[in-house]
C-alpha positions in Angstrom: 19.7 19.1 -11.6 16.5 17.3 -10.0 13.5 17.5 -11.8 10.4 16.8 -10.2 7.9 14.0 -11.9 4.4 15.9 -11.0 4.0 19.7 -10.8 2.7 18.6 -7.2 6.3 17.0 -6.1 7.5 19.0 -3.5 4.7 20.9 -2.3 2.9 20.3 0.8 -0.4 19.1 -0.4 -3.1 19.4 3.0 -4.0 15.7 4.5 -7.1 14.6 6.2 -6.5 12.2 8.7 -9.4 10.2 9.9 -8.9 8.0 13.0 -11.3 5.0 13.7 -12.2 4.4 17.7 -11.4 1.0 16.5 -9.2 -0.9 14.6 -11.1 -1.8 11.4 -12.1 -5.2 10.1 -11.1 -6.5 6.1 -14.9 -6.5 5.4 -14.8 -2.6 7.2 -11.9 -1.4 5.4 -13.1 -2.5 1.7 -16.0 -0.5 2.4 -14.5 2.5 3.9 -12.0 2.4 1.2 -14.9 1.9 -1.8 -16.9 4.7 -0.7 -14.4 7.3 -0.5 -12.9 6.1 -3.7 -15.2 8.1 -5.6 -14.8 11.2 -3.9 -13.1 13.7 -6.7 -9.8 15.6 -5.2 -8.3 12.6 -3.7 -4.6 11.8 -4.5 -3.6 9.2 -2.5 -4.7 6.9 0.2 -2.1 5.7 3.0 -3.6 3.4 5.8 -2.1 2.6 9.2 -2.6 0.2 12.0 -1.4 -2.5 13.7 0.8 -4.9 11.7 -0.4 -8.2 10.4 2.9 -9.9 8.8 2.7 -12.9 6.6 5.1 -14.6 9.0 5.5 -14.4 12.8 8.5 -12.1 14.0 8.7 -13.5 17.6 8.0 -15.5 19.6 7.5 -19.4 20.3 6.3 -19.8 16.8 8.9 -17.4 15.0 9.1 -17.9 11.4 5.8 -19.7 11.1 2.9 -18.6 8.9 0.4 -16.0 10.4 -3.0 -17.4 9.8 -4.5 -14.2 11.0 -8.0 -14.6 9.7 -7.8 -10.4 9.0 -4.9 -11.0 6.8 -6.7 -10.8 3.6 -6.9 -9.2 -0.3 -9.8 -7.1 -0.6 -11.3 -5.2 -3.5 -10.9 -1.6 -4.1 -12.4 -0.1 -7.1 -12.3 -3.4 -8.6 -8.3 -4.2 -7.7 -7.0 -6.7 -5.7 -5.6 -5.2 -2.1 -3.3 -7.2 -0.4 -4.3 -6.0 3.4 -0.9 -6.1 5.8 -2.2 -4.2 9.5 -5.6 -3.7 11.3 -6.4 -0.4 10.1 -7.0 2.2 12.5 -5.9 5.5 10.4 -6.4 6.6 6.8 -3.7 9.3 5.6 -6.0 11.1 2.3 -3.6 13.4 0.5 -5.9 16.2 -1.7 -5.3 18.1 -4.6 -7.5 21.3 -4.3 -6.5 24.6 -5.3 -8.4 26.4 -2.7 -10.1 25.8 1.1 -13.5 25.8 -0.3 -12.4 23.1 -2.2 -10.9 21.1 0.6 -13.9 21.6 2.6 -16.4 20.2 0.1 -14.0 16.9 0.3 -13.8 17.1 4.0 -17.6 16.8 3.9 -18.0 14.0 1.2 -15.6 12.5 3.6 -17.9 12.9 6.8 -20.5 11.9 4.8 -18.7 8.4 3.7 -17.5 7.6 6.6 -20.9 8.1 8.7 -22.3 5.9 6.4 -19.4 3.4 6.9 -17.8 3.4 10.0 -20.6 2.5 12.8 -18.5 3.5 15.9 -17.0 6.1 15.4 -13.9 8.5 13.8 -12.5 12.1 14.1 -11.2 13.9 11.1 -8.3 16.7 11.1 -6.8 18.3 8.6 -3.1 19.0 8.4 0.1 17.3 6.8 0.8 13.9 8.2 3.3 12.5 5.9 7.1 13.8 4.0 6.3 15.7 0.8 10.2 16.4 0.5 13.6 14.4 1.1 14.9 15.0 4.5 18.8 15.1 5.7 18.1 11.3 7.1 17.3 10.2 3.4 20.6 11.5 1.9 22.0 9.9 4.8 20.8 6.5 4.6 20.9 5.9 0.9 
């Protein structure tokens, strides 16, 4: 039988989804992403955006190098990010036992991100991601 890795796995852990009015720069992002690194509670951090690939996909200059100057490594908590989009969503999975606790980490958030992001965001709180394999997953593999 499956056993889980983490007493977490499999449980729907609640997600705070902040959306940026605009896609964020490298220089943005490293500071978004170093000022809510601190904040206790957090679990994981996904990011989402519009795709910077090392090479182009399509087009006249298929298969040539993207010299997108966005396409950068930046430093997080003192590693070495590879960036691969435009960032326009952070996914923040939370491990709190109760909704005071998420709350207190909703706020930290606000607070971060006023600091950080100049024109604007919205926050929600929900489940965003898979916590769980799905029929597709035994499907595909």
């Amino acid at each position: 039988m499956y056993a889980p890795t983490a007493e977490y796995a499999n449980v729907p852990l609640p997600e705070i989804r902040i959306m940026t009015n605009r896609l964020l720069s490298a220089e943005t992002t490293e500071v978004v992403l170093n000022a809510i690194e601190g904040i206790k509670h957090i679990r994981q951090v996904n990011m989402q955006g519009e795709s910077l690939p090392a090479k182009i996909n399509s087009g006249p200059a298929k298969g040539h190098m993207n010299n997108h100057t966005e396409r950068k490594i930046i430093h997080v908590a003192g590693r070495e990010v590879e960036l691969h989009c435009l960032v326009g969503a952070f996914y923040i999975e939370v491990l709190v036992e109760d909704e005071d606790g998420l709350n207190a980490v909703v706020e930290e958030l606000k607070a971060a991100c006023d600091k950080t992001i100049p024109f604007g965001y919205t926050i929600d709180v929900g489940r965003y991601s898979k916590y769980r394999p799905s029929l597709h997953d035994y499907r595909s593999a």
